[in-house]
C-alpha positions in Angstrom: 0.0 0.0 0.0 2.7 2.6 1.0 4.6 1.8 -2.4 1.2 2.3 -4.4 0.3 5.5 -2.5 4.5 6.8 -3.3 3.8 5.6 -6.9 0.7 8.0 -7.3 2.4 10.4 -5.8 4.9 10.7 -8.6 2.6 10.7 -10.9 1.2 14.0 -9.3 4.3 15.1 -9.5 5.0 14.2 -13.0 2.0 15.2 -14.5 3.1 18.3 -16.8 6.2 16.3 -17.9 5.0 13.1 -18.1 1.5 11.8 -18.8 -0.2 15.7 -20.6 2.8 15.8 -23.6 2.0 12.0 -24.5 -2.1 13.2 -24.0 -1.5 15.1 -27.2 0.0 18.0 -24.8 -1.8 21.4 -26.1 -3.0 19.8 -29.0 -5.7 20.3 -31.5 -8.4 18.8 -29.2 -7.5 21.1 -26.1 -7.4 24.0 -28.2 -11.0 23.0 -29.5 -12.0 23.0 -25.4 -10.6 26.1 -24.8 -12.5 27.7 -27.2 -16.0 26.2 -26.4 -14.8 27.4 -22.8 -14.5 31.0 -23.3 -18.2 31.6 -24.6 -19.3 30.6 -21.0 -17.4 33.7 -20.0 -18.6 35.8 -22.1 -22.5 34.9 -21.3 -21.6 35.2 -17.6 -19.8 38.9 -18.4 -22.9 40.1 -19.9 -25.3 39.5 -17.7 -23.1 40.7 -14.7 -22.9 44.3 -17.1 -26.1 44.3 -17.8 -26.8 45.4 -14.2 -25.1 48.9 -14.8 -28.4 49.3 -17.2 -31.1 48.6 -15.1 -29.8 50.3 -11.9 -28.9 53.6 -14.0 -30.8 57.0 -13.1 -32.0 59.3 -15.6 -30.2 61.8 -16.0 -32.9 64.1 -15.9 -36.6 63.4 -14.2 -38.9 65.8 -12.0 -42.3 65.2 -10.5 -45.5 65.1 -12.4 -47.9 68.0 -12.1 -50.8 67.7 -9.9 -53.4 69.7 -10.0 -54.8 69.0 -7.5 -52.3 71.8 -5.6 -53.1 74.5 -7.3 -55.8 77.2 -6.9 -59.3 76.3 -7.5 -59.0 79.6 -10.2 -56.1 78.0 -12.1 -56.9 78.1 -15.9 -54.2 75.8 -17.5 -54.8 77.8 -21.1 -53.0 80.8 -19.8 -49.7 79.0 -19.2 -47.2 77.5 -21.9 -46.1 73.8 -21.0 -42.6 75.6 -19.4 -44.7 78.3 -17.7 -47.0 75.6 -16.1 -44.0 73.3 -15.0 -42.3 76.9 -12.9 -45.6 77.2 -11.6 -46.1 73.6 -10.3 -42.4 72.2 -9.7 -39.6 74.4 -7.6 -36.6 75.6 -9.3 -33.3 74.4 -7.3 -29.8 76.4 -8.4 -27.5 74.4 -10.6 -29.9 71.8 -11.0 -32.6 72.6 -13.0 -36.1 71.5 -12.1 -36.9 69.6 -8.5 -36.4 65.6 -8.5 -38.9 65.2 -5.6 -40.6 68.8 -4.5 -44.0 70.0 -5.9 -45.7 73.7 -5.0 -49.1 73.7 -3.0 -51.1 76.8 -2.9 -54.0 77.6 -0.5 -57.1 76.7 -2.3 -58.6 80.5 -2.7 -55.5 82.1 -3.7 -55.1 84.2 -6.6 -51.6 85.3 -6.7 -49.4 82.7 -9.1 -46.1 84.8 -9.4 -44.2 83.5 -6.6 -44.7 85.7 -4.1 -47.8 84.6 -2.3 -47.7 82.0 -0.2 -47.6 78.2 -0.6 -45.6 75.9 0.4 -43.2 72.4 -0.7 -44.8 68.8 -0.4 -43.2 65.0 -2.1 -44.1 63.9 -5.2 -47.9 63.0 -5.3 -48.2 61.8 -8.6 -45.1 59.9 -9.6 -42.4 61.2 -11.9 -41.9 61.8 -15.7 -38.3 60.8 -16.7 -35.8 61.2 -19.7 -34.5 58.0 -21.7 -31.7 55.6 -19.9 -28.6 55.1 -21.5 -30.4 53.4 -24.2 -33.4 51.8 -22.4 -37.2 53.8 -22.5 -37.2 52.0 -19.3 -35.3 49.8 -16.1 -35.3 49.1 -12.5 -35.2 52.5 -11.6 -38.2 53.4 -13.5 -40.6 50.8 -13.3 -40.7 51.2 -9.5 -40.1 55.0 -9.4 -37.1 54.4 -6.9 -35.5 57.7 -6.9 -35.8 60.4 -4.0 -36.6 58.3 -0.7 -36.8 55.2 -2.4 -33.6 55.3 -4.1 -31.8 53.2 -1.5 -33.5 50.3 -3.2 -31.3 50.9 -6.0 -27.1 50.1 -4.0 -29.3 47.7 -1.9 -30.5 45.5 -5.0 -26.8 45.9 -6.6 -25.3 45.0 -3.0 -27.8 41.8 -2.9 -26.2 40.9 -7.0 -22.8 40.9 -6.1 -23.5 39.1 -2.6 -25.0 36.2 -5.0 -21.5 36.3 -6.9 -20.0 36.1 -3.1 -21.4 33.7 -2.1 -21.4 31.3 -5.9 -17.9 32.0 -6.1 -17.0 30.7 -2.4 -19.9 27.6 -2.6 -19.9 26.9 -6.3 -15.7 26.7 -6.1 -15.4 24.1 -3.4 -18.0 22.1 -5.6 -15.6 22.3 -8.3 -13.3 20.7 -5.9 -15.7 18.0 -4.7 -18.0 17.5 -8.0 -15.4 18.1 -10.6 -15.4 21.1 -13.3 -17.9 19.8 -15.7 -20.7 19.1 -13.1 -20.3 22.3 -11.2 -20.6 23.9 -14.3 -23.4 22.2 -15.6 -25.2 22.6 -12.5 -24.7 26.5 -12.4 -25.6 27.3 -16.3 -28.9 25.1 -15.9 -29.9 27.2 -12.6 -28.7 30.7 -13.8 -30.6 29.8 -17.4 -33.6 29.3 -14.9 -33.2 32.3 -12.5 -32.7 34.6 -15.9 -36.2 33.6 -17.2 -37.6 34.0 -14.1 -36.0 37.6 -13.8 -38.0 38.7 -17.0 -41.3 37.9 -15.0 -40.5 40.0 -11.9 -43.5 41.9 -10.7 -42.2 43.7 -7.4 -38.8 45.4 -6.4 -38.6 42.3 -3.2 -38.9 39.7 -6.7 -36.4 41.2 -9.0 -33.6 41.6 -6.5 -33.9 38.1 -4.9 -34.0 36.6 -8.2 -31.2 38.4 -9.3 -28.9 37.4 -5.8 -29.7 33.9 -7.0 -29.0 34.7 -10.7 -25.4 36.4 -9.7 -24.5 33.1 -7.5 -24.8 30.8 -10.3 -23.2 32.8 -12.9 -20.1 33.1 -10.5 -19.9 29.3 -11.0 -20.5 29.7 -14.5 -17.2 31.6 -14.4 -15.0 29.7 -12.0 -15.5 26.5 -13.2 -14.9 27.8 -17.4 -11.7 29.5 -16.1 -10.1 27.0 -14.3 -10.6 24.3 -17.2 -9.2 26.2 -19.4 -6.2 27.1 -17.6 -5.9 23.3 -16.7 -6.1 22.5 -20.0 -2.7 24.1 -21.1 0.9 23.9 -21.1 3.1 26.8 -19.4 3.7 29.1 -22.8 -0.1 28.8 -23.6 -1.7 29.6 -19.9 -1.5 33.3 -20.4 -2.5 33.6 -23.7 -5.9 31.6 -23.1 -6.8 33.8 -20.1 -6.1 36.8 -21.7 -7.8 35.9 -24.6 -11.0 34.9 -22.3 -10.5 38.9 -20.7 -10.9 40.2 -24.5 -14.1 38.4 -24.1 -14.9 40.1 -21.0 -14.2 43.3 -22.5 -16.9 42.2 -26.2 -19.6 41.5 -23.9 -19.1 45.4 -22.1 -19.0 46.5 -25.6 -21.8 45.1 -27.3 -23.9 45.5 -24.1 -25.1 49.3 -24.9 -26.4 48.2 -28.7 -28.0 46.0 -26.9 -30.0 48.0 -24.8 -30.5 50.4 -28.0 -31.9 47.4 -29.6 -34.2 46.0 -26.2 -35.6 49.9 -25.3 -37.2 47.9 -22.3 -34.9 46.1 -19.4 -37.0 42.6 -19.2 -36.2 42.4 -23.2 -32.9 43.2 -22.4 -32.9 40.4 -19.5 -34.5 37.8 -21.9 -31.7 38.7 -24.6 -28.6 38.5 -21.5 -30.1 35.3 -21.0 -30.6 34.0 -24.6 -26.6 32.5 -24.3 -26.9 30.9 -21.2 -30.0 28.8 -22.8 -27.6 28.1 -26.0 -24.7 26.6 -23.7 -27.2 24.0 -22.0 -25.9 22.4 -25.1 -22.8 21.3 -23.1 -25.3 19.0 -21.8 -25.7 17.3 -25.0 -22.2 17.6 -26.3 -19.7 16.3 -23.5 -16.8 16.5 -25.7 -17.0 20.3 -26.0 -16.6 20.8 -22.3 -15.2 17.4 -20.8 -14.1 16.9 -16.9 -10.6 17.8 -16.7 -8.4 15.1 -16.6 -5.5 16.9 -14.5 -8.5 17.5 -11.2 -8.8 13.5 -11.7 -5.4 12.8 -11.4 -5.0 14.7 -8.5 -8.2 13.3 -6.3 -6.8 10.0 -6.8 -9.6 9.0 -9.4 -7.4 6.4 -11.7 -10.4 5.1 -14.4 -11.7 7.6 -14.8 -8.8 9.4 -15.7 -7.4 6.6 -17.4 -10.7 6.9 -19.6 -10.4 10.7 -20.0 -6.7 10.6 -21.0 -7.0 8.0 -23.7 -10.4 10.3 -25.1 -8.0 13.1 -25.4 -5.2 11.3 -26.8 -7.4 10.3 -29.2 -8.4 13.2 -30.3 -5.3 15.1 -30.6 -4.0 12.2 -32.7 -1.8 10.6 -30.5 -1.4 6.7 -29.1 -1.1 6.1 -25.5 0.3 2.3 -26.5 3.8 3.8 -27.4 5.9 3.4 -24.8 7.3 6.6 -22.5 10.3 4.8 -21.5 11.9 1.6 -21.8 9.7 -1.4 -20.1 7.0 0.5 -19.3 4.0 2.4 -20.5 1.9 5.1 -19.2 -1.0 3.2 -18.8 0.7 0.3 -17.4 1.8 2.4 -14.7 -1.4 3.9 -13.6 -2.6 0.4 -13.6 0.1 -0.4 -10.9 -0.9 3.1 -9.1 -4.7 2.3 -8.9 -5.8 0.2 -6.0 -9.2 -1.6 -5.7 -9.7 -0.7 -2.2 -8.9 3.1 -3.4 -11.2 5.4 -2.8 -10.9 9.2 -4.3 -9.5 12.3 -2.1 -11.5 15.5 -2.2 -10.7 18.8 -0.6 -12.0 21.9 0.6 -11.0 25.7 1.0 -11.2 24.3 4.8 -7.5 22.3 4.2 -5.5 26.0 4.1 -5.7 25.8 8.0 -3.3 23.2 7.9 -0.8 25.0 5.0 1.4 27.9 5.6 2.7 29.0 1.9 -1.4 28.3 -0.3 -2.8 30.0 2.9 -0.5 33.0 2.3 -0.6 33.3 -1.7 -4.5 33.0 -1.2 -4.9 35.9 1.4 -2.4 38.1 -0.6 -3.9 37.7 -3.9 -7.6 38.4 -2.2 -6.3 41.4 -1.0 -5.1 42.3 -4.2 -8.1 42.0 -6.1 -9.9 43.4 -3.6 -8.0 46.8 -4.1 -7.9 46.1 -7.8 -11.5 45.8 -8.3 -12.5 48.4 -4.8 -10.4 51.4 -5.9 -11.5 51.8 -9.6 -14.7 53.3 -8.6 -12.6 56.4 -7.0 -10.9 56.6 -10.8 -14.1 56.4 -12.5 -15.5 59.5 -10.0 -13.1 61.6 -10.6 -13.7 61.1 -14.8 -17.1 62.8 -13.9 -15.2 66.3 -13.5 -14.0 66.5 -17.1 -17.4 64.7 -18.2 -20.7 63.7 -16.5 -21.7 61.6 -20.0 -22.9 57.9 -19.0 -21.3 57.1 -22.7 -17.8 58.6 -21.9 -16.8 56.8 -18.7 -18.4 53.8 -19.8 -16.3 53.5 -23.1 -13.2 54.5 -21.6 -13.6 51.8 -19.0 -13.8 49.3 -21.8 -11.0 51.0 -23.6 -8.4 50.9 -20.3 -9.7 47.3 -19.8 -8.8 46.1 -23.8 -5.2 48.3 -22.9 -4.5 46.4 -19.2 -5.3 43.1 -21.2 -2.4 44.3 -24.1 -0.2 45.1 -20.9 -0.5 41.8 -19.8 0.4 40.0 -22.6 2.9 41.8 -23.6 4.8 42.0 -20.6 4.1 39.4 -17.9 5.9 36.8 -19.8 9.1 38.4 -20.6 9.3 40.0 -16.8 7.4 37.4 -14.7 3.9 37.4 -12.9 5.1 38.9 -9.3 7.5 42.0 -10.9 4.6 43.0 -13.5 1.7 42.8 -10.6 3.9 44.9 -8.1 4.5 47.2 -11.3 0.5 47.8 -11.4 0.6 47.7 -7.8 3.2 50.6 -7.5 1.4 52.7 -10.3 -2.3 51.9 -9.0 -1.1 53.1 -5.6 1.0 56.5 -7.2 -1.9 57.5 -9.1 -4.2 57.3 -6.7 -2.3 59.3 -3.6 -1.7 61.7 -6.6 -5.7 62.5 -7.8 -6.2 62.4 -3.5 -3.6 64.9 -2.5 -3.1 67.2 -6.1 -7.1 67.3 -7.3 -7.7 71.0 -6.4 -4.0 72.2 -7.7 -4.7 69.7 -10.9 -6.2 71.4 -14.0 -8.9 69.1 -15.4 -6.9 67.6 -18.2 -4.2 66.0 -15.5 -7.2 64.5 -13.7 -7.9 63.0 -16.1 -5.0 61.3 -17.3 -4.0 60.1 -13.6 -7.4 58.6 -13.6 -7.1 56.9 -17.0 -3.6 55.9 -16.1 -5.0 54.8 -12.4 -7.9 53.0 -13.8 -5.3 51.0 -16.2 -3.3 49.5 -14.3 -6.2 48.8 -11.6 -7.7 46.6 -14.1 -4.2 45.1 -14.8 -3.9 44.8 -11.0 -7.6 42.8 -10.6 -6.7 40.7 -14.2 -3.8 39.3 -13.0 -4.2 38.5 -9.6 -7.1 36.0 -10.6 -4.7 34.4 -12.9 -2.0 34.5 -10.4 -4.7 32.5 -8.0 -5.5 30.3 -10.6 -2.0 29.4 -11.2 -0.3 29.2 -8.0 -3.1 27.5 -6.1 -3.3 23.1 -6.2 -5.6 21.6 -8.3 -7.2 19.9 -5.5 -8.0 23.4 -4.1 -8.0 25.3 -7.1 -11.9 25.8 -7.0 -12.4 26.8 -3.6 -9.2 28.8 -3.1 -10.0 30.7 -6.5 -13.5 31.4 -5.4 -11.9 33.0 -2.6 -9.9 35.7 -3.9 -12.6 36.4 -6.8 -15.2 36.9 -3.6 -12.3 39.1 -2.4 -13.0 41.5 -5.7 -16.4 41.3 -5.6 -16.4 42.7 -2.1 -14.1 45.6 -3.5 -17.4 46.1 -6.6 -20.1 46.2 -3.9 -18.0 48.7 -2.1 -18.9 51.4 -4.4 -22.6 50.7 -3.8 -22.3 51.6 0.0 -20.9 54.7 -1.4 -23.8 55.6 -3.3 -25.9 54.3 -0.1 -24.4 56.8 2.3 -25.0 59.2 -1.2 -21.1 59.5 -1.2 -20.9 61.2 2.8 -17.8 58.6 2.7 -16.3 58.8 -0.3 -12.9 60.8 1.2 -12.6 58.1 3.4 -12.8 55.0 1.0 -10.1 56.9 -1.4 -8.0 57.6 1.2 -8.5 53.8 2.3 -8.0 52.2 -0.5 -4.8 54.6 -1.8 -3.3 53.4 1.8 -4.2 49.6 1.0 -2.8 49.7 -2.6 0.8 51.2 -0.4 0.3 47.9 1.6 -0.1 45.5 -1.1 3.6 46.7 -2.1 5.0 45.0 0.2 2.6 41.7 0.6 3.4 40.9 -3.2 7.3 40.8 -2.5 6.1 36.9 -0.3 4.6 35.4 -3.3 6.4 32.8 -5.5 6.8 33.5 -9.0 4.9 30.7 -11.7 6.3 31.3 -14.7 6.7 28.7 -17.3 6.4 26.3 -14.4 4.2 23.4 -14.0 0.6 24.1 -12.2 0.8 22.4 -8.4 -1.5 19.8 -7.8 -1.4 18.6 -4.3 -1.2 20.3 -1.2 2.6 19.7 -0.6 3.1 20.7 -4.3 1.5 24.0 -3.4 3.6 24.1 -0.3 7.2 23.7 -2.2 6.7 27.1 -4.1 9.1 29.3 -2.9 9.5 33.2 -3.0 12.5 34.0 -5.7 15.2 36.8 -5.1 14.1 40.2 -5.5 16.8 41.4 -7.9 19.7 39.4 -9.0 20.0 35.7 -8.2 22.7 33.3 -9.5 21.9 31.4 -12.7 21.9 27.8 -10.8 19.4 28.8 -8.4 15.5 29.2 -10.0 14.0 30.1 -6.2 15.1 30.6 -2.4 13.5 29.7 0.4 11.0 31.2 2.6 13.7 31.2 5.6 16.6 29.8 5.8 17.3 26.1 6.4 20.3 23.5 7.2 21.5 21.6 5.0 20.5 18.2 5.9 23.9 16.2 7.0 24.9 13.1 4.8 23.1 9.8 5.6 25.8 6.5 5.7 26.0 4.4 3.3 28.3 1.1 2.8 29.6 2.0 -0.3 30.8 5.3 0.5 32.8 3.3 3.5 34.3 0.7 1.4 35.5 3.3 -1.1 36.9 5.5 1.9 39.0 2.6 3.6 40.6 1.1 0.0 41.6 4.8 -1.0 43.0 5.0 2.4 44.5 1.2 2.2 45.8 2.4 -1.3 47.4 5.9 0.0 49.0 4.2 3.0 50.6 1.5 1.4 52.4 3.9 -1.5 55.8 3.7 -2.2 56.4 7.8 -3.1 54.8 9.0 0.3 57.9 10.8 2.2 57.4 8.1 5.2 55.8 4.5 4.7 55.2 2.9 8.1 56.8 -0.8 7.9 55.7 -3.6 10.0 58.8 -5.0 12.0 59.7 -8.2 10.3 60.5 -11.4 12.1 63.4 -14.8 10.6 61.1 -16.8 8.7 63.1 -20.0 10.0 61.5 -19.2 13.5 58.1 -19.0 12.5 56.1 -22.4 11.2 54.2 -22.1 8.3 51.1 -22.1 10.3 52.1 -19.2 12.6 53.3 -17.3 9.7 49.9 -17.7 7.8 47.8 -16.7 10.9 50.2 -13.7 11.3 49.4 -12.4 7.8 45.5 -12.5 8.2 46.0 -10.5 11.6 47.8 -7.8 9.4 45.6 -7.8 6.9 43.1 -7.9 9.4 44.2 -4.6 11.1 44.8 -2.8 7.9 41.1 -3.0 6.7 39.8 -1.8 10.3 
């Protein structure tokens, strides 16, 4: 049993080098998966967007006249449709027309220039409103939540991205337990449901529980489409696919607003969000478009089945597991030997980084990360509001730094490593932002806005590549749950905004100047993560523990990493054939003829020895020689 359990354990370990090249490595067939994988993300993306459209307020809306408040001797004929609304509505400076004041006169007074009296009362009649980015009508709207209903509107956002909270933490550990292509399956059938069931909302209480349960599952949708594809790859390819997947990210914020031009009404809008999540129930059908990754079997000891998986994808990249990997052997011989009837598979949970010092660590680092990554872009995208108050302009350029920190990334993170480019965005995330907090009133407008352009950058860099980061440094046996964790992280920083717009931005000093001091403190947290380029994805726990924080700046060629802290080196074990070569170089060095001294055994007459004591005299030399 223990040689079995040592023999699975180096195929763990050999995975990347050993049993995925003769799968077909990254071959045509994996390339095919990673394809059918990124649509997933791009479904999930849209719908999670699609929320900036139904929680948007007019720009412009006012209460509707009632007549009821005016004089019994108002004639309506004598005033133009302007005139009428300065009688009816109060005029507030810089503003333009009330959001939530009517006048009320005295019933028997005749005096409508303003000066008599009469006095302010709420809305009594609802409100008219201008268009919505697009839409004739949203959220907002429908339920007339603006004035002292408009806390309805962070509350219902806050309630969407707890739902991606709590999928992300729930839906990754089943990643974990179920494997990547149930988890997913089971999250795309229930968000498909819950975004049906969002088109029929009839109440504010309805639309925002419906949508918390929506967000949850499409956080799985997500989780479990990243991490496939990731596990999927070699080392060149990793960053390639998940960048690609981000450009998806950033089509689905672009097409979003034709969209809503298209819809004019939010439920068509919902029913259109949803139309892809229907399409990939598909995957149901078509198991070879998103199949259950083979690595994740490997790892929770589950030898058939990834025997079975394994031979489906050599298959289809065109390659022959029968050919042998090394003299005498064969891969699937050897995961014969490795599989044991009594076997049963190992699952794991987020709860496991209790007992871990290094996965514990990289985890709470890159949650911290992406929390600031994700939490400090709404103070960039606030401050884009003093050179433009257009819904189009911030939006666009959002999408437009995004498709830039994606470029970034590509571009750079392979040639200088994952840890020195995220401490770059890190650095320049941080810079920006004590620069906009401490400079804004001494700043002219056009500086503003290229700190917050430059700030907003490298924020997105910051939150892109600390999920792959996570993804990459975390074990496959974990992967799920610990990825879940740090993208929970970021979606605390997104609903962070929302209690902003709660408190209608009392605090919003405060979070810049938190969030500017956190992005200083990530500095120095990124310097204790390991770096995973072109190296081979962890898959147990003690694989995850091995990773090892590299030099800072210049590091001798031998050495790839350096430990944590410093360590002994462990003192050499005996062995009998070091001895034996130690005495006879020894024997050989004493008994040399050119050493400057030879020690010579005292020599007795031969004629007063017997041949018998003479014998027994030599094997006591020799004797004392090899001791």
């Amino acid at each position: 049993m223990a040689a079995a359990a040592a023999e699975d354990s180096r195929l763990l370990m050999d995975y990347e080098t050993k049993i995925f090249p003769h799968a077909g490595a990254y071959g045509r067939y994996n390339r095919t998966v990673v394809v059918f994988s990124w649509f997933p993300t791009f479904a999930a993306m849209l719908n999670l967007f699609s929320d900036v459209f139904y929680t948007l307020k007019p720009d412009t809306y006012h209460c509707q006249p009632d007549p009821a408040l005016l004089p019994a001797a108002f004639l309506l004929s004598n005033f133009s449709l302007q005139g009428y609304l300065n009688l009816t509505i109060p005029w507030v400076s810089g503003a333009g027309l009330s959001h939530c004041e009517l006048f009320k006169y005295p019933p028997n007074t005749s005096d409508l220039s303003g000066r008599g009296p009469r006095e302010r009362v709420p809305c009594t009649r609802g409100w008219d409103y201008s268009s919505v980015a697009g839409l004739t009508s949203n959220f907002v709207t429908q339920w007339d939540l603006v004035c002292h209903q408009y806390w309805k509107v962070p509350v219902q956002h806050i309630c969407f991205m707890t739902g991606w909270i709590v999928g992300y933490i729930f839906l990754g550990t089943l990643c974990d337990w179920l494997g990547r292509r149930r988890s997913f399956l089971l999250s795309i059938s229930l968000s498909s449901l819950f975004g049906v069931a969002v088109c029929l909302s009839s109440s504010v209480v309805m639309f925002t529980l419906l949508r918390l349960c929506q967000g949850c599952m499409l956080a799985g949708v997500f989780v479990s489409s990243y991490i496939t594809r990731l596990e999927l790859c070699d080392p060149p390819h990793r960053l390639m696919v998940a960048m690609v997947g981000g450009f998806f990210v950033m089509a689905a914020e672009v097409l979003l607003p034709g969209f809503a031009i298209l819809c004019r009404d939010w439920p068509i809008l919902q029913a259109v969000t949803t139309l892809p999540l229907l399409l990939l129930l598909s995957y149901w059908c078509c198991g070879s478009v998103f199949p259950e990754s083979p690595r994740w079997l490997m790892a929770t000891d589950q030898i058939p089945q990834a025997k079975r998986s394994l031979q489906e994808f050599a298959a289809r990249n065109g390659v022959s597991l029968k050919d042998d990997i090394y003299p005498g052997e064969t891969l699937l011989a050897e995961m014969n030997s490795a599989y044991r009837e009594d076997s049963k598979p190992r699952y794991y949970s987020v709860l496991e980084l209790r007992r871990t010092r290094v996965i514990w660590k990289n985890c709470l680092i890159l949650s911290f990360t992406l929390f600031i990554g994700t939490g400090i872009q709404y103070c960039f995208t606030k401050n884009l509001h003093s050179y433009s108050t257009n819904f189009y302009f911030s939006y666009f350029l959002r999408v437009v730094t995004g498709a830039l920190a994606c470029i970034f990334i590509c571009l750079s993170v392979n040639h200088f490593g994952r840890r020195g480019i995220l401490l770059l965005s890190a650095i320049l995330t941080g810079l920006s932002s004590l620069l906009l907090l401490a400079l804004t009133r001494y700043l002219k407008v056009g500086l503003v806005l290229v700190l917050s352009v430059v700030g907003l950058l490298f924020s997105q860099a910051l939150a892109m590549l600390s999920t792959f980061f996570a993804c990459e440094v975390m074990p496959t046996v974990v992967r799920g749950g610990c990825l879940g964790l740090v993208l929970a992280a970021g979606c605390i920083g997104t609903a962070a905004s929302s209690l902003m717009e709660l408190q209608d931005n009392d605090g919003y000093f405060l979070h810049h100047v938190i969030f500017a001091s956190f992005a200083v403190l990530s500095v120095l947290c990124i310097m204790l993560l390991p770096e995973s380029k072109r190296k081979s994805l962890p898959d147990s726990l003690k694989d995850g523990e091995s990773q090892r924080r590299p030099a800072l700046f210049l590091s001798r060629p031998d050495r790839d990493n350096l430990p944590l802290l410093c360590t002994r080196s462990p003192l050499s074990e005996y062995t009998p054939d070091n001895y034996s070569r130690l005495v006879s170089a020894t024997r050989k060095m004493l008994t040399k003829d050119s050493l400057p001294y030879r020690i010579v055994t005292p020599t007795l007459p031969t004629l007063l020895l017997s041949d018998s004591d003479s014998q027994e005299q030599e094997n006591e030399t020799q004797q004392e020689v090899t001791s």
